[in-house]
C-alpha positions as CSV (number, residue, x, y, z in Angstrom):
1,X,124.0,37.3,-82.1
2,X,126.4,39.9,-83.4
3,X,124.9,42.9,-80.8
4,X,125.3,40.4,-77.5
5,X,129.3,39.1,-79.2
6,X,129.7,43.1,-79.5
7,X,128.2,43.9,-75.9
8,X,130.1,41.0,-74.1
9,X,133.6,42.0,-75.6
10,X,133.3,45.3,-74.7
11,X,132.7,44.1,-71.0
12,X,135.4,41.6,-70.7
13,X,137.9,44.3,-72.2
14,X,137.1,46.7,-69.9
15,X,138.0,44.2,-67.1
16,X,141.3,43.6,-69.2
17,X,140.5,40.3,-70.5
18,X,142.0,39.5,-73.8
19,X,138.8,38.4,-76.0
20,X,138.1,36.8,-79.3
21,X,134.3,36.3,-80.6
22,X,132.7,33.8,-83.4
23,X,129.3,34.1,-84.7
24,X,129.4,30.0,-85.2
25,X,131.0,26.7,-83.9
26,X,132.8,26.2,-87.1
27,X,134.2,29.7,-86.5
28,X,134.9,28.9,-82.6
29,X,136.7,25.6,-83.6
30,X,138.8,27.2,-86.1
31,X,140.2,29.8,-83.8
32,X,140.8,27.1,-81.1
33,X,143.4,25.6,-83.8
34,X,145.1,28.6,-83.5
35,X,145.7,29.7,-80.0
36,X,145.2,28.6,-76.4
37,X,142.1,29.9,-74.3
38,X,141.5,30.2,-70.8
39,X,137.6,30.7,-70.9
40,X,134.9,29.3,-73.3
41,X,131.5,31.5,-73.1
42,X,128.8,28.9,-75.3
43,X,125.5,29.9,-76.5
44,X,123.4,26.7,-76.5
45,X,121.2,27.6,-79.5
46,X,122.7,28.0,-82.5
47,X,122.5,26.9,-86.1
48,X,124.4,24.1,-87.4
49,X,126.8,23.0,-84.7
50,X,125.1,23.7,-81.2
51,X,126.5,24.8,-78.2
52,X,125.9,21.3,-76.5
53,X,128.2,19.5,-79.3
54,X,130.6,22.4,-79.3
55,X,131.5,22.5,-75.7
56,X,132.1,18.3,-76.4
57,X,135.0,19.3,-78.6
58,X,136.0,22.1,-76.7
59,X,136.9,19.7,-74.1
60,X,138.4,17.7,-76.4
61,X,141.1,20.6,-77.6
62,X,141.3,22.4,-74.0
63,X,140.6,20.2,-71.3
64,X,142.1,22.5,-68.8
65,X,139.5,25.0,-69.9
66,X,136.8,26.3,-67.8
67,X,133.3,26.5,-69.7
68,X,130.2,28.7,-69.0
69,X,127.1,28.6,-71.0
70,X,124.9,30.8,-71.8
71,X,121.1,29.8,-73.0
72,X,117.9,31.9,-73.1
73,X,116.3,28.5,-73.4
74,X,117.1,27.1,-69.9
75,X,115.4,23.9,-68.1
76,X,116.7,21.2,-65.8
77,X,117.5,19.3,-68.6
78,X,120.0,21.7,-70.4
79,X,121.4,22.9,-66.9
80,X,122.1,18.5,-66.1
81,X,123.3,18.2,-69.6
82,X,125.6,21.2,-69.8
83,X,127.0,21.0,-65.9
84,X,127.7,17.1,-67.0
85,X,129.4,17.3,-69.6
86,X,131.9,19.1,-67.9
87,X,130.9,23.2,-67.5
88,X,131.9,25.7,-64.6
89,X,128.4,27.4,-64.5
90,X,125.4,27.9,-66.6
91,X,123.2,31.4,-67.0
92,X,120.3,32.3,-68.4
93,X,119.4,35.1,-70.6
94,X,119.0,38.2,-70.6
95,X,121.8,38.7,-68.1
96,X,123.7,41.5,-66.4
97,X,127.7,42.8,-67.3
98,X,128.4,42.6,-63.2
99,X,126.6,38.9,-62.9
100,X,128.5,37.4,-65.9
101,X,132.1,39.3,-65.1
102,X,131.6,37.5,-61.8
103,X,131.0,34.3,-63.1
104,X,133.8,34.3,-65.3
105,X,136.2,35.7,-62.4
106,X,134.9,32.4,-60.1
107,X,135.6,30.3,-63.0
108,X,139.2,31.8,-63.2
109,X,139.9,31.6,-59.5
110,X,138.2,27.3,-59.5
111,X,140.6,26.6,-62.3
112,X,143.4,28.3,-60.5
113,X,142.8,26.2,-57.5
114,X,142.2,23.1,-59.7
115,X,146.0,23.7,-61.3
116,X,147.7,24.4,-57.5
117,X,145.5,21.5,-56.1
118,X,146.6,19.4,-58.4
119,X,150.3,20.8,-58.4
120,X,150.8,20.0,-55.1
121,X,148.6,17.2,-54.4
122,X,150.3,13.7,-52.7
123,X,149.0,10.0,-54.0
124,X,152.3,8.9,-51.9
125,X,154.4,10.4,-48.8
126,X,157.0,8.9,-46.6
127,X,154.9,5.6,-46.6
128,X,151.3,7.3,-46.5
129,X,149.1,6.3,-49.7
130,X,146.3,9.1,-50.3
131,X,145.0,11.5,-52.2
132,X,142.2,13.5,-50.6
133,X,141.9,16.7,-49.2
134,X,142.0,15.4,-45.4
135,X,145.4,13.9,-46.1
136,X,147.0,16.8,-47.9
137,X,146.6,18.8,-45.0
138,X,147.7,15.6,-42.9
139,X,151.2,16.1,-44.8
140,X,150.7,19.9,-45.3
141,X,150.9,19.8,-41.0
142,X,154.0,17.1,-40.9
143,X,155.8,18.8,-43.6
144,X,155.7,21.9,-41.3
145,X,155.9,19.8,-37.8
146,X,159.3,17.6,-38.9
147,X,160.8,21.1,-39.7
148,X,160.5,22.3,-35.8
149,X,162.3,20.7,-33.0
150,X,158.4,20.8,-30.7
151,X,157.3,17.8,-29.8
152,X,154.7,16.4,-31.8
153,X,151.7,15.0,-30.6
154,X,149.6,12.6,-33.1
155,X,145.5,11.5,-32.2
156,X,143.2,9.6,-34.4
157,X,141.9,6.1,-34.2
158,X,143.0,2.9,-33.6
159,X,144.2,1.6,-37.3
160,X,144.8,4.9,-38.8
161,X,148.5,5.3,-39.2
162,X,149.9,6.8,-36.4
163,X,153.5,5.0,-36.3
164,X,153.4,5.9,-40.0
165,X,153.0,9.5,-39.2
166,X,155.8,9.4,-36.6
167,X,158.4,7.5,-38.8
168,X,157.3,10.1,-41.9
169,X,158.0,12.9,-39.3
170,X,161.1,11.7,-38.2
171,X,162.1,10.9,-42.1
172,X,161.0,14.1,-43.0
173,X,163.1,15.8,-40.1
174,X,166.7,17.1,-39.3
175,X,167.1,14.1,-37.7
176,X,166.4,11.8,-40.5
177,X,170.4,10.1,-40.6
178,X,169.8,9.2,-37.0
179,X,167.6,6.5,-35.3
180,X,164.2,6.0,-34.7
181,X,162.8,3.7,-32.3
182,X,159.1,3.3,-32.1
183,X,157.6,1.8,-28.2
184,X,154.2,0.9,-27.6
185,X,153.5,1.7,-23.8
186,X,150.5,-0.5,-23.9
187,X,152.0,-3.3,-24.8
188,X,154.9,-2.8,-22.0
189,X,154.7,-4.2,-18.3
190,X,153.8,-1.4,-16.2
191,X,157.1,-2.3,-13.9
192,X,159.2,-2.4,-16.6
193,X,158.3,0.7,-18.0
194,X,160.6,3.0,-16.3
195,X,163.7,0.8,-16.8
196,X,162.6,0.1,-20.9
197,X,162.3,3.9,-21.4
198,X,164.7,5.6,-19.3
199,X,167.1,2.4,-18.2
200,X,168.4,1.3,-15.2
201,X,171.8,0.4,-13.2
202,X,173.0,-3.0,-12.1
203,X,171.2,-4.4,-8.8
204,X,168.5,-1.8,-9.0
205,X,165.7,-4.7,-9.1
206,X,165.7,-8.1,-9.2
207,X,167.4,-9.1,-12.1
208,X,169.4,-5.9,-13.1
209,X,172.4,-7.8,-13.8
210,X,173.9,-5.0,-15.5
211,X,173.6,-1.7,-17.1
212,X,171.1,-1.0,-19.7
213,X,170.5,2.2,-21.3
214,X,167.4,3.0,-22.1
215,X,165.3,4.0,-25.4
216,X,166.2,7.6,-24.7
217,X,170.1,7.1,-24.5
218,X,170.3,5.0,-27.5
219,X,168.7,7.0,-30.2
220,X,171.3,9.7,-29.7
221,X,170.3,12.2,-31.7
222,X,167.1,10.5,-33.1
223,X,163.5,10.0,-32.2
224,X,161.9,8.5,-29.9
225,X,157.9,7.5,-30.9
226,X,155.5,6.9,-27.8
227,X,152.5,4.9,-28.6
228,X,149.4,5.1,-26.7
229,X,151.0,7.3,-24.0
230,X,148.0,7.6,-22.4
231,X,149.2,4.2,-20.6
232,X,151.8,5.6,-18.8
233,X,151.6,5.1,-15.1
234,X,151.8,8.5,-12.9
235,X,155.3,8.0,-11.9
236,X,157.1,7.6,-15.5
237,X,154.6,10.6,-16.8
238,X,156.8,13.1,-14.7
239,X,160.1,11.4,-15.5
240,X,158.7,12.3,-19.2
241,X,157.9,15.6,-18.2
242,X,162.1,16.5,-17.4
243,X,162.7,15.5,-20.4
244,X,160.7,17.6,-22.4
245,X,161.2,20.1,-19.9
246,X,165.2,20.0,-19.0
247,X,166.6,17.5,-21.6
248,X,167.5,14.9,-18.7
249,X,166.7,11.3,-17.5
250,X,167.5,9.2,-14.7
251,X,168.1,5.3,-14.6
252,X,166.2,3.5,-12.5
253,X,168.6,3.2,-9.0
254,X,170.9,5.7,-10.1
255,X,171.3,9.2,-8.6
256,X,172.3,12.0,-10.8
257,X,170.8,12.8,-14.7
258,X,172.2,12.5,-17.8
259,X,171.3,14.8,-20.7
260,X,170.3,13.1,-23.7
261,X,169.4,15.0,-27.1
262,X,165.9,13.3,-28.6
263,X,162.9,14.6,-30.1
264,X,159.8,12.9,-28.8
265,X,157.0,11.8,-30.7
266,X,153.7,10.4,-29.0
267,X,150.3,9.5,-29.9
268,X,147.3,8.0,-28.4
269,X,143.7,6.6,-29.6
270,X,142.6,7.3,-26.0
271,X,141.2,10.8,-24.8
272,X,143.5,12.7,-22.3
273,X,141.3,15.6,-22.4
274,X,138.9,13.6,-20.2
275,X,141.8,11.8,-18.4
276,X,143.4,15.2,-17.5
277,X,140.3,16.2,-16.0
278,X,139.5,12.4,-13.9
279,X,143.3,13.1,-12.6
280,X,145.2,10.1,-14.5
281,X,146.9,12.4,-16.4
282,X,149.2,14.8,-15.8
283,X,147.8,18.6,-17.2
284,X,151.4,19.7,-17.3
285,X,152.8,17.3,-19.2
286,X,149.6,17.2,-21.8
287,X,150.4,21.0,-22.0
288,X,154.2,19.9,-23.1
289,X,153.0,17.2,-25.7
290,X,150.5,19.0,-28.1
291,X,152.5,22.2,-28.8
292,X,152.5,20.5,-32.5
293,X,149.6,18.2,-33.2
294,X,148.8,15.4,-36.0
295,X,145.0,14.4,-36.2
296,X,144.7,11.9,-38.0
297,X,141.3,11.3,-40.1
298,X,139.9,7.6,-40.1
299,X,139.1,6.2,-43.1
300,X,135.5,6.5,-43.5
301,X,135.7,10.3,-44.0
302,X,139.0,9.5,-46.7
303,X,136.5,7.4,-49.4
304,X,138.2,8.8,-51.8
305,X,141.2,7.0,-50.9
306,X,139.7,3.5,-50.3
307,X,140.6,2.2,-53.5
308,X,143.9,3.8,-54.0
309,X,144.6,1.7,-50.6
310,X,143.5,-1.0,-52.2
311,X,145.2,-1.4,-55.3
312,X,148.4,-0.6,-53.0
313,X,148.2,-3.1,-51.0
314,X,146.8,-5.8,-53.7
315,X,149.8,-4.9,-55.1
316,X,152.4,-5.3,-52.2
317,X,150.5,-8.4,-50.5
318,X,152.2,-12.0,-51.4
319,X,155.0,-10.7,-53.8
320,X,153.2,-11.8,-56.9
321,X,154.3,-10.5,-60.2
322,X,151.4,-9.5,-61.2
323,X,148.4,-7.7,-58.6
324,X,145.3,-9.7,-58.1
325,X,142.6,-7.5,-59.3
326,X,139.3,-6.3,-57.8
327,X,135.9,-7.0,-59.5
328,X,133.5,-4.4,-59.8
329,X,131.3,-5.4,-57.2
330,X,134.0,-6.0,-55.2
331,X,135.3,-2.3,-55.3
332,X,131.9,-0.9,-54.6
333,X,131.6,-3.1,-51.6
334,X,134.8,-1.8,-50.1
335,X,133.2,1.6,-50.8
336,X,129.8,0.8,-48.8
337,X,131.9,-0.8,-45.9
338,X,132.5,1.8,-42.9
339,X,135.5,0.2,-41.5
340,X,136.0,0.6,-38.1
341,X,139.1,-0.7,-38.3
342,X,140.4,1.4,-40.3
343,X,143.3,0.9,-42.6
344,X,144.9,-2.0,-40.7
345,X,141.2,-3.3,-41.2
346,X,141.4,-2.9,-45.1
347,X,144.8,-4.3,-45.5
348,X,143.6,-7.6,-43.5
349,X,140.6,-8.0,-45.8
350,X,142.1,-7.4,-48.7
351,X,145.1,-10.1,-47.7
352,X,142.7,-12.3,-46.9
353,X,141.1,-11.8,-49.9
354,X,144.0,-11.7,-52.2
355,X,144.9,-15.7,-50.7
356,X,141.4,-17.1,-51.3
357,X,141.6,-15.5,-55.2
358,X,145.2,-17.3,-55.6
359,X,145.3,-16.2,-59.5
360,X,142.1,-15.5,-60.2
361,X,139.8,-12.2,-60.0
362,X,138.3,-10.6,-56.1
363,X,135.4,-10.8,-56.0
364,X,132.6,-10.5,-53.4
365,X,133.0,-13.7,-51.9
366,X,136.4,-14.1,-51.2
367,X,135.4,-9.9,-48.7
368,X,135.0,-10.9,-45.5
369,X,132.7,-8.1,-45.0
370,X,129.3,-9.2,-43.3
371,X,126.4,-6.8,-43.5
372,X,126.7,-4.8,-40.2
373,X,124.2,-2.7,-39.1
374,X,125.3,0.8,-38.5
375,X,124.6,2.1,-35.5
376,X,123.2,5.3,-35.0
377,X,122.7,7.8,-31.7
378,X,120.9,10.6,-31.0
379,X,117.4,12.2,-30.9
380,X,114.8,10.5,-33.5
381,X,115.2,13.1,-36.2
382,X,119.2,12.7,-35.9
383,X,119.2,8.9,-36.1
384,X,116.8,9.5,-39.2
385,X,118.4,12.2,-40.7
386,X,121.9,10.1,-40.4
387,X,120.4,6.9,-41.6
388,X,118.9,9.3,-44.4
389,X,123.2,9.8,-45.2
390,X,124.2,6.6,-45.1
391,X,121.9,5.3,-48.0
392,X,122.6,8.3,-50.4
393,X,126.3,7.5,-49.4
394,X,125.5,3.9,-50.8
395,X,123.4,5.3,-53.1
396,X,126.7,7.0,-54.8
397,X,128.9,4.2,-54.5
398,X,127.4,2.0,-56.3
């Protein structure tokens, strides 16, 4: 209607927007040929081309473009119809100048976070593969922790990356032309853990037949990565402590330090908060580790980056020329799954997987994924209202 096209140019030019009108879809098209446009305002009833079919081929010309439409004739069905087919908002007639200037400012400010989001979102860094939001700000927080010289402290669950965050650190680093070595403290013998990390002299134990540097000497220069450092026995937690502290070490059997230049990295699945406070570990040196600190998210709350995973590794698993491929069914089952394992857990199935497909397609019964059920704690009402997720989670996946 000429009086409302009238009424809502003179409101978006008093806001200093620049604003063209047309009294038809033909007439909007037309215009669209023409220039580039940030906002589309749609009136759903109109004669000949309606507002539904227009805002079709307005995404079409300008997918970038945010969309609000305006209807005096609103119902669920309009609002489902016009929200899926891609607009920012819908509003109903008659309407006020402030409510529609503030819908069309939110619109502005969603498709200027779409455009940054997008600008400076990460499918790939320094051997991570994701896309969602959890692991932007995963390499958001490395980006900004590899630039420092603090120690860096990485926590998440057993599966989910954490050497990969160390290494990406360390690449992403200062120190990215000198070594990284990468030691797993659980997997060390608790009396040769002091000699492994810091070294030791000749005839300072049985069998010390000569000197050995330890992992701190030989970087020079580089990193040093601690997994699951919540293993470390008392003793070798405050030989760790002067070196974060002073910058020195002390073989096993010898008397006076060394200095050494390294920049530590540790991590842990385990919760020192809780072994601080029972007394096996030391509050000092927990103090000295998480001045920078990685958590990293397990997969279940990353869904959107299941698949992504998956193609990834379907297409770096066996060194075929060509990816085996995942059926439909299959994919949705990987999106139900809840993997406790995490990503380590994903890359094993889909291996697995990939072997008992040879050339042909995955499908569900080459997932070795049995039905598990899901635990759940709590109250009653918690246990419900949790279970109550988990099927409208399923419910969207497939």
């Amino acid at each position: 209607e000429m009086s409302i096209r009238d009424s809502l140019r003179g409101w978006f030019q008093e806001e200093g927007y620049g604003v063209e009108v047309a009294a038809s879809g033909r007439e909007a098209l037309d215009k669209i040929t023409l220039r580039q446009f940030d906002v589309f305002l749609l009136d759903i009833r109109m004669a000949g081309m309606d507002g539904l079919e227009l805002q079709h081929r307005v995404r079409e010309s300008s997918p970038d473009a945010a969309v609000i439409v305006i209807t005096a004739h609103g119902s669920v069905d309009v609002a489902v119809d016009v929200m899926r087919a891609g607009a920012v908002d819908f509003i109903e007639k008659p309407f006020s100048a402030d409510r529609l200037v503030v819908t069309l400012k939110n619109a502005l400010r969603r498709q200027n976070l779409e455009e940054f989001v997008d600008m400076h979102r990460r499918e790939h860094f320094h051997g991570f593969v994701g896309a969602s939001l959890p692991m932007q700000t995963v390499y958001h927080i490395i980006d900004s922790a590899a630039a420092s010289k603090a120690t860096v402290f990485i926590t998440g669950e057993s599966g989910t990356g954490k050497e990969v965050c160390a290494q990406a650190i360390h690449d992403a680093s200062p120190r990215h032309d000198k070594p990284f070595v990468a030691l797993n403290c659980a997997a060390i013998p608790r009396d040769l853990m002091e000699s492994e990390i810091f070294g030791h002299v000749k005839g300072s134990f049985t069998g010390a037949d000569r000197d050995r540097p330890g992992v701190f000497e030989s970087v020079r220069g580089g990193t040093v990565f601690l997994d699951e450092i919540g293993d470390l026995p008392p003793a070798v937690q405050g030989q760790l402590l002067r070196v974060l502290q002073e910058g020195e070490i002390r073989r096993v059997g010898e008397s006076f330090s060394r200095k050494v230049d390294v920049r530590m990295v540790a991590a842990t699945h385990r919760n020192l908060d809780q072994m601080v406070a029972e007394g096996s570990f030391r509050q000092d040196l927990f103090s000295r580790l998480k001045v920078a600190g990685v958590s990293l998210p397990p997969l279940r709350q990353r869904d959107q980056d299941i698949l992504l995973l998956a193609d990834h590794f379907l297409a770096v698993c066996g060194g075929a020329s060509v990816a085996p491929r995942l059926s439909r069914r299959a994919r949705r089952r990987l999106l139900t799954h809840p993997w406790p394992g995490n990503i380590r857990e994903l890359r094993n199935v889909l291996e697995v997987a990939a072997t008992l497909a040879g050339d042909g397609e995955i499908d569900m019964q080459h997932l070795d994924l049995p039905e598990r059920p899901r635990r759940f704690e709590g109250s009653y009402h918690q246990q419900l209202e949790a279970f109550r997720k988990e099927l409208i989670s399923r419910a969207l996946a497939a």
